[in-house]
C-alpha positions in Angstrom: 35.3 -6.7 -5.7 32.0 -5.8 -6.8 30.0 -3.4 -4.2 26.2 -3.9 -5.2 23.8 -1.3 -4.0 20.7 -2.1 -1.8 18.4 0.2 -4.4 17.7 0.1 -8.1 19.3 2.6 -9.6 17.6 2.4 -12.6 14.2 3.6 -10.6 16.0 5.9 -8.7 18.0 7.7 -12.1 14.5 7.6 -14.4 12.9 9.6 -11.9 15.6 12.2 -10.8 16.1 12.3 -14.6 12.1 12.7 -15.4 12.0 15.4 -13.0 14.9 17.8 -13.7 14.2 17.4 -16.9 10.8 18.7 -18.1 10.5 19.6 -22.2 11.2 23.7 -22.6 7.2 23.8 -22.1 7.0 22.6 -18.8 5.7 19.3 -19.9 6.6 15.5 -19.4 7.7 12.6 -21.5 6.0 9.6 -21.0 7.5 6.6 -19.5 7.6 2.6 -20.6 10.2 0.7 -18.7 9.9 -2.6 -17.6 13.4 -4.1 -16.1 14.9 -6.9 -14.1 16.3 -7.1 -10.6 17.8 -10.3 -9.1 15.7 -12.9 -7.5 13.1 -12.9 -10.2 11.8 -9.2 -9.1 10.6 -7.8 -11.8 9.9 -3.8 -11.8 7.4 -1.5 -14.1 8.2 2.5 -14.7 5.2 3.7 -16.2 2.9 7.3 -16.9 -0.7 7.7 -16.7 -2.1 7.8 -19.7 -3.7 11.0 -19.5 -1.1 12.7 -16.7 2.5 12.4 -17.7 3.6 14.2 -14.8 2.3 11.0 -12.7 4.8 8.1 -12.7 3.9 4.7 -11.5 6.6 2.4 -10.6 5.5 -1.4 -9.8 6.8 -4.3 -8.9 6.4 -8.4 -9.5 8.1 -10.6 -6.6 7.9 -14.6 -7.1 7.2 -15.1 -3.1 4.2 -12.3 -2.8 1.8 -15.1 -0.7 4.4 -15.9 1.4 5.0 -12.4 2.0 2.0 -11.3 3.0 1.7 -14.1 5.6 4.6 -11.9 7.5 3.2 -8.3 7.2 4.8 -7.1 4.0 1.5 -5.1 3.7 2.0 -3.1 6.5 5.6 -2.3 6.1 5.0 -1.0 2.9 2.4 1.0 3.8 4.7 2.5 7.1 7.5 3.6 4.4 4.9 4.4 1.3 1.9 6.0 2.9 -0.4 8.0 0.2 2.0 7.2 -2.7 0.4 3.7 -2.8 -1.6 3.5 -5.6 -3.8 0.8 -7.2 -2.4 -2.3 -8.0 -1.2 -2.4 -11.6 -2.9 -5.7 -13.1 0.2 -8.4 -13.1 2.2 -7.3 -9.9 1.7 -7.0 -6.8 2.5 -3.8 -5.4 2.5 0.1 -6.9 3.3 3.6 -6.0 2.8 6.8 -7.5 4.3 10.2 -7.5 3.7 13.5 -9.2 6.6 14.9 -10.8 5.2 18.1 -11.2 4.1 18.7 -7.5 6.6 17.1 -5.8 7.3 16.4 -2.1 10.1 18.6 -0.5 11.9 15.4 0.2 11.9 14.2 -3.0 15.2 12.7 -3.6 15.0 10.5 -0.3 10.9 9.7 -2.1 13.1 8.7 -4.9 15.2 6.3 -2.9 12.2 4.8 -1.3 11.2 3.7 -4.8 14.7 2.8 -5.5 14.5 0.4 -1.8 11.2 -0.9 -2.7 12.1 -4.8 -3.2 14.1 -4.4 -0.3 11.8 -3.1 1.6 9.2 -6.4 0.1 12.0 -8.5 1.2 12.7 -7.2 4.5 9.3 -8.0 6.1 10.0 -10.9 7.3 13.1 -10.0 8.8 11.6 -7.1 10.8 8.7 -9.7 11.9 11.1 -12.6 13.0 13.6 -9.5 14.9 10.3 -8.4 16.6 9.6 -11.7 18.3 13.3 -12.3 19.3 13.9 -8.7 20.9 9.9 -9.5 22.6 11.2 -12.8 23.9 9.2 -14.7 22.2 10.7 -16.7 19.3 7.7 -18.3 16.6 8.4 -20.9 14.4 10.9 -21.4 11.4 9.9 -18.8 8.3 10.5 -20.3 4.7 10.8 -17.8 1.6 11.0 -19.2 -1.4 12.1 -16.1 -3.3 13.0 -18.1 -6.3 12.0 -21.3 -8.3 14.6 -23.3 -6.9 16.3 -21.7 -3.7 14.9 -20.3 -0.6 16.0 -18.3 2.6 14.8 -19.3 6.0 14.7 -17.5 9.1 14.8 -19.1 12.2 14.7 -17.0 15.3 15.9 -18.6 18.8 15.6 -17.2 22.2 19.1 -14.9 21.7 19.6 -14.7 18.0 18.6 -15.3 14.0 19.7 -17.8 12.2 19.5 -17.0 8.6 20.2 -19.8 5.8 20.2 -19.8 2.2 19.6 -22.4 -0.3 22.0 -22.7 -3.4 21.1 -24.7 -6.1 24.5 -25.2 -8.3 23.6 -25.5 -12.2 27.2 -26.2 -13.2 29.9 -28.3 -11.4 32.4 -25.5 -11.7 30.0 -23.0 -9.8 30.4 -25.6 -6.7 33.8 -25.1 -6.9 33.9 -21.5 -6.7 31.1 -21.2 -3.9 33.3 -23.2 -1.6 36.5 -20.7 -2.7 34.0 -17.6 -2.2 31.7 -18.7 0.7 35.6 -19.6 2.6 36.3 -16.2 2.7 33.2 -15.1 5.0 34.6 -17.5 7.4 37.9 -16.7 7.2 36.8 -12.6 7.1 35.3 -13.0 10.0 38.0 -13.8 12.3 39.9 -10.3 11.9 36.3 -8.8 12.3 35.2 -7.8 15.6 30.7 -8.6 16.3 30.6 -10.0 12.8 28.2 -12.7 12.4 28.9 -16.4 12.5 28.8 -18.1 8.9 29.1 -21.7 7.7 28.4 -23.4 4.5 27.5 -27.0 4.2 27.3 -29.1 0.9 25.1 -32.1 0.2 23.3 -31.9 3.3 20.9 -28.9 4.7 22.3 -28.0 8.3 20.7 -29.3 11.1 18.7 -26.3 11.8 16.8 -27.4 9.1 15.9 -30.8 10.5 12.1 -31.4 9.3 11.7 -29.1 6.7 9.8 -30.6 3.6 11.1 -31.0 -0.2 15.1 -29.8 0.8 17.4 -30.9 -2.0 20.4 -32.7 -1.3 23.6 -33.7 -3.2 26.5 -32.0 -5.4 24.5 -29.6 -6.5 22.7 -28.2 -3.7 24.3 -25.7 -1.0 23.3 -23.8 2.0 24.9 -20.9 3.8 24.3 -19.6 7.1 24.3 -16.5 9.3 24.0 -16.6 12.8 22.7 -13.1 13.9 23.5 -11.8 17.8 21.1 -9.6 19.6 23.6 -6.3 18.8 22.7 -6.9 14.9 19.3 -7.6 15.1 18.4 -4.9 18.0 19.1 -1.1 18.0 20.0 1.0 15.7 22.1 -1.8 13.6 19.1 -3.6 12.9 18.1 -1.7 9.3 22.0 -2.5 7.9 21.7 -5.7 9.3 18.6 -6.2 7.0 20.3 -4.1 4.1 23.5 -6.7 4.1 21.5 -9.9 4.6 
């Protein structure tokens, strides 16, 4: 089994890296990364041009528009503060540090950085949780965080339902999902508070009822997570947001 982290540890190692080690004069390399993350994220590791010591890290997210809609501006601004920067032209969000006057907490800074499309991707999620622990439920929330697949949220009085759209390229891929996405379900019942999950083929689940332009047959999947009030409440809320 594969454990993925939650943070980029690219960002997070360029910067630890960057910072420890300064040339012999006390002076800073400059920095030109541009790298990958799943779901079409796109990131940007880059120095002024005039201040090495000043690293800019940005990021590119296919579902920006939609984002905003559900206060991804604010949230970023709770966790970034005054290391939001200008916009770099072509993506959507940037922060800055100075490597040579650095915070005091400057690993967990790091980390931050590291966090930072989870943090994009997490607005929504700390929006829909909001309403439901406020008693007051809104409408379904669509994210299409990739060309051809989406997650939706959909809060009810007492819980979250969470469900992901698969699109299936190859006919052997179906096969494995159902092998794969079986083992949630059967995981679950030796877990205690875990949340419910079922996967449907073909056809979008019935919480879904209404929603334009879903994609049915072989190809198409859909799993989904039924949050409780202990996962999206309390202090289990953030891992709740980090696993989903």
């Amino acid at each position: 089994m594969i454990l993925l982290d939650y943070h980029n540890k690219i960002i997070e190692d360029t910067l630890l890296e960057k910072f420890n080690n300064p040339n012999p004069e006390g002076k800073f390399d400059s920095i030109e990364i541009v790298l990958a993350d799943f779901d079409g994220v796109t990131f940007h590791i880059f120095t002024d041009a005039n201040q090495k010591n000043l690293v800019n890290v940005s990021i590119s997210v296919k579902c920006w528009a939609e984002l905003k809609k559900h206060g991804v501006d604010q949230i970023l601004k709770g966790i970034y503060g005054s290391y939001i920067t200008s916009t770099e032209n072509g993506y959507d969000f940037t922060v800055q540090i100075d490597l040579a006057n650095p915070p005091s907490d400057f690993a967990k800074v790091v980390h931050d950085f590291a966090l930072m499309k989870r943090n994009v991707l997490a607005a929504p999620f700390y929006k829909v949780f909001q309403d439901i622990e406020n008693k007051k439920p809104g409408p379904l929330i669509e994210i299409r965080y990739r060309d051809d697949e989406a997650f939706f949220l959909k809060p009810e009085s007492d819980r979250c339902i969470v469900i992901f759209s698969i699109q299936f390229k190859d006919a052997d891929d179906v096969v494995f999902a159902k092998v794969f996405l079986q083992e949630y379900q059967d995981g679950r019942k030796t877990m205690s508070n875990a949340p419910a999950v079922t996967y449907s083929q073909k056809e979008p689940p019935l919480e879904l009822k209404g929603v334009k332009n879903l994609k049915v047959g072989e190809g198409n999947g859909y799993v989904s997570f039924v949050l409780f009030q202990p996962h999206i409440t309390g202090p289990k809320k953030e891992k709740t947001i980090d696993n989903i």
